[in-house]
N, C-alpha and C positions, 0 to 999 in steps of 0.2 A: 360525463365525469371522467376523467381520467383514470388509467389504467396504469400508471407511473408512480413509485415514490422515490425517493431519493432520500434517505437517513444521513444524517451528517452532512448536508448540504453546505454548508457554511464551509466544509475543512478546507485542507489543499485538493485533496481527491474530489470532494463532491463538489465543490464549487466547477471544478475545470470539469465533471461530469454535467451539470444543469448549463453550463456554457454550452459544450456539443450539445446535450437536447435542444435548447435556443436555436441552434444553427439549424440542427435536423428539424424546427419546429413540429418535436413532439410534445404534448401537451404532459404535465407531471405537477405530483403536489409534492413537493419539496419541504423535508423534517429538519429543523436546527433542535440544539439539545435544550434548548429555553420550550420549545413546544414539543416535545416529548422526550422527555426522561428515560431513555430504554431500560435504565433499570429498575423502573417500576415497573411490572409485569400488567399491572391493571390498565394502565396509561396507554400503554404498549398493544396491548389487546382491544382496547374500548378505540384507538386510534386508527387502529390496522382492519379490524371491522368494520367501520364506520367509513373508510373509505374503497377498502375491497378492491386493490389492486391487483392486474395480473404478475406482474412484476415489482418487486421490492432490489434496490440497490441498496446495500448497508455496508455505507461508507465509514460510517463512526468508529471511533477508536480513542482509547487512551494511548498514548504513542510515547510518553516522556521514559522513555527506558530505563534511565540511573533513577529517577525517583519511583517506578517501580520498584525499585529494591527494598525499599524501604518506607519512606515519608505517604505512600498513594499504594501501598504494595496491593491494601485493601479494593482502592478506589478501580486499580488497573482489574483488579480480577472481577470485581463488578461490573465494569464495561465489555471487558472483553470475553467474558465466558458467561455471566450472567445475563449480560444486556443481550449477545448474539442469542444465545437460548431464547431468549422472551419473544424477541422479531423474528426466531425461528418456529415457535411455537404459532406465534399469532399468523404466519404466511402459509402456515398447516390447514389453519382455519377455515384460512377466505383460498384455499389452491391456489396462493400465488408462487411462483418462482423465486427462487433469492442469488441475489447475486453476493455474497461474503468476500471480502479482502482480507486475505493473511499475509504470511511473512516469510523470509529466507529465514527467520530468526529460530523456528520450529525445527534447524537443523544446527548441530553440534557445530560446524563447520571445518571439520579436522576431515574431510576427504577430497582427495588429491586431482579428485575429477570431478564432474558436470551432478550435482543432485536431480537424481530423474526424479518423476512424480512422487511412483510408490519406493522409493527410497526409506529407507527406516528412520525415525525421526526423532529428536533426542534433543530438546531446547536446553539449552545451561541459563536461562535470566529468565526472570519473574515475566519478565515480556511475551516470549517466546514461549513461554507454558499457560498462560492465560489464553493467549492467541491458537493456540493447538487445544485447546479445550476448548474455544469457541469453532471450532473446524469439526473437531468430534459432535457438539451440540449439534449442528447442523446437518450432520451425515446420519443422526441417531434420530433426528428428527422428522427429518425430508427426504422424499428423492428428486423432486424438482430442485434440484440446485448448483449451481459454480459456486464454487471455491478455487480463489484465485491468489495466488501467493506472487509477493510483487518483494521487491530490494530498491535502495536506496534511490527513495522518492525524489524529484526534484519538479517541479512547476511555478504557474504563476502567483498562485494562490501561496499565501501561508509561508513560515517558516521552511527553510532548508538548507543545504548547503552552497546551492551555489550563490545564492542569495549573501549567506555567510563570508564566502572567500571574496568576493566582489565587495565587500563591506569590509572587509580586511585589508584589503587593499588598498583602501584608499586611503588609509591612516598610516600602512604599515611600507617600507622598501623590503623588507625580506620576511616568510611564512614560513612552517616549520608545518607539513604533512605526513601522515602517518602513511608510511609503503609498506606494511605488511598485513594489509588488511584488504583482499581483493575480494572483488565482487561485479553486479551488473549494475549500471545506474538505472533508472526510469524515469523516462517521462510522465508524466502527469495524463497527456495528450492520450497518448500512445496508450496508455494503460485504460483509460475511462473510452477509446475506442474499442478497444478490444472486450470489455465489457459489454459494450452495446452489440459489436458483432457476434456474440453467443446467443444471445437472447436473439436477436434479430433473424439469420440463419440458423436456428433451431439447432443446434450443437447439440451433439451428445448431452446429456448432465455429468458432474464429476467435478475433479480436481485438475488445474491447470494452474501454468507456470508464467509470469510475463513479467519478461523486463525489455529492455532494448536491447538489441544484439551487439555482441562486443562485449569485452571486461577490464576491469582495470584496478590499480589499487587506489585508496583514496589522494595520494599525492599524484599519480596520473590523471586521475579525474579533477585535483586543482590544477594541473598546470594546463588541461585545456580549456579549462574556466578562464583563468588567466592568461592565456597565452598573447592576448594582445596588452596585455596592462603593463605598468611600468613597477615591477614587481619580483624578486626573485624567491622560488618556490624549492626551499629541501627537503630531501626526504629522513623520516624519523621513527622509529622502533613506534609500536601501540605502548612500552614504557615510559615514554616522553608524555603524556597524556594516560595517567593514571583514570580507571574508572570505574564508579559501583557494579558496574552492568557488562557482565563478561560479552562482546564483540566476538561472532565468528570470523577466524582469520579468511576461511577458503568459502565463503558462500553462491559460489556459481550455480544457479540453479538451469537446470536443461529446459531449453524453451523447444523445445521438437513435438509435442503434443500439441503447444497453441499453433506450432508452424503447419502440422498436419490439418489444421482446420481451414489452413486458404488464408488466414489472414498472414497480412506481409507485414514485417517488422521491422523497421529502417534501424540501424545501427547507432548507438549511444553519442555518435561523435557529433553527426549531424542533427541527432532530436538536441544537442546540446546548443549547437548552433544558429537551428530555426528558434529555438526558444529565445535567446540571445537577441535577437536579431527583434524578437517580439517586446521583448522588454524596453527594447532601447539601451 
C-alpha cells in the first residue's frame, strides 16, 4: 500500500508534484476534489484512515483571491481553514506528516525588507486570512508538519501568469504591467522539490519559506517572459488595474531557512527559462 497522498492532485502544485513522484517512481494515491471533499470532515477522515499514510501533501486550495472577497468569501474559508483542519485532524489520527502550502499573502506587505519566518503577520484579503488560519489549524493540530509559504506561482499545469502574458501577446503589440508590486516568482518544479526534500531528509518540522531566488516587480517579470516576443511591455501603477483583493506591494519573503537545509534554489530568471524551454 502506499504511504503517499497527494490532496489536490489535479491543481498547478499537485499535478507538477505527482509528476516528480512519477520520476522519482514513488508509489502515491493521489486525491482530486471530485473524490474527497476536504470539507466534509467525515469524508476527510473515513479517506485518510482507510488509507493511513505516512505522509500527506495538501495541495488544495481555493486560490481565486477577488472572488474571495466576496462571491466565494464563504467557499474560500471552507477550503482553506476548514478543509486544512479536517486533513489536519485526520493526519493526527493515522501519524502521518503533513505537508501544508501557504502564502506571502498572510503578510501585510508594507516592510521595506526580506519577511523572515517568524515575522509578525497581518493578511489585508479574505485570501490571506483564511490561508493563516489554515497554518494556525495545523500548528494547533500537529507537530509533525511543514508549513510552506510560497509567491507567485507559475508552472506547467493550470492557470498563471506567465501562461497569461504569453497569451497576451499574441494578440496584443503593446502590455500595460504593474511595477509596484514586487515579490519572488515560483516555480512550480522547484517548490514540489523542495517539498519532497523535507520529508525525504527528515528536516526539522515547522514553517518554511520558498520561492526562487531573485525578485522582481510584476512588469519585470513580464518583460522576461516576453523578452523574446514581438511585443512592447510598460510599466503601470496597481491603480491602472483596480481590484476587490488588496495585493501586497513589498512581499519578499526570506528564503534563508529553506537555504539552511542544503537544499539549492536556482534563481527566478532561469527556473523561468527552463520552464519556457519546456513548454515550447
Amino acid at each position: 500500500m502506499s504511504r503517499t497522498l497527494v490532496i489536490g492532485a489535479n491543481g498547478q502544485l499537485g499535478s507538477e508534484l505527482c509528476n516528480l513522484l512519477d520520476e522519482q517512481e514513488i508509489i502515491y494515491n493521489a486525491s482530486i476534489s471530485k473524490q474527497m471533499d476536504i470539507t466534509d470532515k467525515n469524508t476527510v477522515v473515513e479517506k485518510i484512515t482507510t488509507l493511513k499514510p505516512d505522509v500527506i501533501y495538501h495541495c488544495a486550495a481555493y486560490t481565486a483571491v477577488d472572488n474571495a472577497e466576496d462571491v466565494a468569501k464563504e467557499l474560500n474559508w471552507k477550503v482553506n481553514e476548514d478543509g486544512t483542519r479536517n486533513v489536519a485532524e485526520a493526519a493526527k489520527k493515522v501519524g502521518a506528516k503533513l505537508v501544508y502550502i501557504s502564502t506571502d499573502y498572510v503578510f501585510d506587505g508594507t516592510n521595506t525588507g526580506e519577511y523572515e519566518v517568524d515575522a509578525p503577520t497581518n493578511p489585508k484579503n479574505e485570501y490571506g486570512k483564511a490561508k493563516l488560519a489554515g497554518e494556525e489549524a495545523v500548528k494547533e493540530i500537529l507537530d509533525d508538519y511543514y508549513i510552506i509559504r510560497t509567491s507567485w506561482v507559475f508552472g506547467k499545469y493550470g492557470k498563471n501568469f506567465v501562461y497569461t502574458m504569453l497569451r497576451l501577446a499574441k494578440d496584443h503589440d503593446k502590455l500595460t504591467v504593474v511595477n509596484d508590486q514586487v515579490g519572488r516568482p515560483t516555480w512550480t518544479r522547484t517548490l514540489a522539490e523542495f517539498m519532497t526534500y523535507l520529508v525525504d531528509n527528515d528536516q526539522p518540522f515547522g514553517t518554511y519559506q520558498l520561492s526562487n531566488e531573485g525578485n522582481c516587480s510584476w512588469y519585470e517579470f513580464a518583460k522576461e517572459i516576453l523578452k523574446d516576443e514581438d511585443v512592447e511591455v510598460l510599466p503601470v501603477t496597481s491603480d491602472a488595474y483596480p481590484a476587490k483583493a488588496y495585493r501586497p506591494r513589498h512581499s519578499i519573503m526570506s528564503l534563508k531557512k529553506a537555504e539552511e537545509t542544503g537544499f539549492e534554489i536556482v534563481d527566478w530568471k532561469t527556473a523561468l527559462g527552463t520552464f519556457k524551454r519546456q513548454i515550447g
